[in-house]
C-alpha positions as CSV (number, residue, x, y, z in Angstrom):
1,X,-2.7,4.0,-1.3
2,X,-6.3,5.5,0.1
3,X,-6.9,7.7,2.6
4,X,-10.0,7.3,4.4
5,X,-12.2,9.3,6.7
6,X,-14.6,7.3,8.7
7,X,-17.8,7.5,11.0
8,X,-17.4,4.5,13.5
9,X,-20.4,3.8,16.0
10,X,-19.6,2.5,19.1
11,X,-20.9,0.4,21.8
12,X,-22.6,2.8,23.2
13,X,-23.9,4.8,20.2
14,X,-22.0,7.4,20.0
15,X,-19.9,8.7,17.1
16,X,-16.2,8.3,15.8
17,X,-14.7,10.2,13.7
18,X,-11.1,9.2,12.5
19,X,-8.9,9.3,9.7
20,X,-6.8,6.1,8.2
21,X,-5.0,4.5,5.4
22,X,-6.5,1.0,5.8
23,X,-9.6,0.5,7.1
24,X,-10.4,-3.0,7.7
25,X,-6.6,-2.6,10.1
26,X,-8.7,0.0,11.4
27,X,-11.5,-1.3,12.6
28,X,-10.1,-4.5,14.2
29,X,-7.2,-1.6,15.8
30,X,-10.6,-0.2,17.8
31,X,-11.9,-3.5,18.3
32,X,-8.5,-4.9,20.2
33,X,-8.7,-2.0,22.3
34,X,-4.7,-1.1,21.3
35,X,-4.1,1.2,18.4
36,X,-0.3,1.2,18.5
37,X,-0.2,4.7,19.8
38,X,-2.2,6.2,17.6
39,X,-5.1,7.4,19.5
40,X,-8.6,6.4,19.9
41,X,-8.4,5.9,23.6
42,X,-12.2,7.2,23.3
43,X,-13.3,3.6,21.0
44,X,-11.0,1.6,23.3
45,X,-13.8,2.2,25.9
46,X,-16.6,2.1,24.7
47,X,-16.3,-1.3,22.5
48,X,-17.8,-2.6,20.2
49,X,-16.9,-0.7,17.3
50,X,-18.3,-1.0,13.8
51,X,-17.9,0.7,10.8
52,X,-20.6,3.4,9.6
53,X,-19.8,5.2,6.6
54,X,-16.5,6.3,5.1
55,X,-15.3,8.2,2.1
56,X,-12.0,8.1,0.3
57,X,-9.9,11.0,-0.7
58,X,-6.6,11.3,-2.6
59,X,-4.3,13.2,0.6
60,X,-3.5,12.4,3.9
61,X,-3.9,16.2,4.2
62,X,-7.2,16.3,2.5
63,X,-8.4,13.7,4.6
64,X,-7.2,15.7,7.9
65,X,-9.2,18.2,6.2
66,X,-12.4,16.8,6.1
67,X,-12.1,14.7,9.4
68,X,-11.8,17.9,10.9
69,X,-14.8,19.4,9.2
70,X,-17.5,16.1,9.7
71,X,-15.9,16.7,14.1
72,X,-17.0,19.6,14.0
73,X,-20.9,18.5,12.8
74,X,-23.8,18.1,15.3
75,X,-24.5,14.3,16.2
76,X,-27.7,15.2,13.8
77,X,-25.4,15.6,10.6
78,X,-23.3,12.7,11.6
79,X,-26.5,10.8,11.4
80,X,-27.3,12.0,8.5
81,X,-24.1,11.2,7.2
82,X,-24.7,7.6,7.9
83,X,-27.7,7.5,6.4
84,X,-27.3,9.1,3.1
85,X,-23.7,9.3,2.0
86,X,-23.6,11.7,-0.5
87,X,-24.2,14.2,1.8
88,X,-20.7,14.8,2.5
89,X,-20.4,16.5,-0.9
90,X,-23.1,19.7,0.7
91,X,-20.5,19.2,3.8
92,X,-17.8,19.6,1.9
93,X,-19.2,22.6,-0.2
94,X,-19.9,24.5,3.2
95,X,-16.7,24.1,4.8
96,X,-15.0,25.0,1.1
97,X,-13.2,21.5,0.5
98,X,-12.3,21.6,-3.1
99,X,-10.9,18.4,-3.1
100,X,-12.1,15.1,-4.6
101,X,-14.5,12.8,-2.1
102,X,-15.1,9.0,-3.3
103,X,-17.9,6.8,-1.9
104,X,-16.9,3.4,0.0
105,X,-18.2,0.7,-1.7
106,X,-21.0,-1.3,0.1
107,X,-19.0,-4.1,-0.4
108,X,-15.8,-2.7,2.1
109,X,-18.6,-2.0,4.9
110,X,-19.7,-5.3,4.7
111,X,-15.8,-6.7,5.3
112,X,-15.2,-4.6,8.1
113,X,-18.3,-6.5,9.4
114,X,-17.1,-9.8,9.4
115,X,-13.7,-8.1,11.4
């Protein structure tokens, strides 16, 4: 099983930042509006919701971890995040994450488009 920590955009452009074990569920969870008590009221208004970038890790703790690290980023960084990837690995260095960080493969993002 993955763990994943993802940057969503929203509707309005602004920035998610969540944590999950299956992405594509995910995605269409925020786009439904309903995430079976799980949170994300925030997406649930301001819909539609696509998927930005996301990285795979090998805990659900290590993936608390690092959601908690790329919330607490400027809106700059997120950006940034999108953008070039591999950035997380200088995140992760700062905050001291020791853990291992994966890439998502382009291929995933493009699936959780056709959701």
């Amino acid at each position: 099983m993955g763990y994943w920590v993802y940057l969503a955009r929203c509707g309005n452009n602004t920035i998610y930042t969540g944590a999950t074990t299956d992405l594509l569920r995910r995605v269409r969870e925020h786009n439904r509006g309903t995430t079976g008590g799980h949170g994300a009221k925030y997406t649930a208004s301001h819909l539609p919701v696509s998927l930005a970038q996301a990285w795979e890790v090998g805990t659900w703790s290590d993936a608390l971890r690092l959601e908690h690290a790329i919330k607490k980023s400027a809106r700059t960084e997120k950006d940034q995040l999108i953008k070039q990837p591999e950035q997380i690995y200088r995140l992760a260095e700062r905050r001291k994450l020791t853990f291992l960080i994966s890439d998502v493969s382009q291929d995933l993002l493009k699936q959780t488009e056709e959701v």
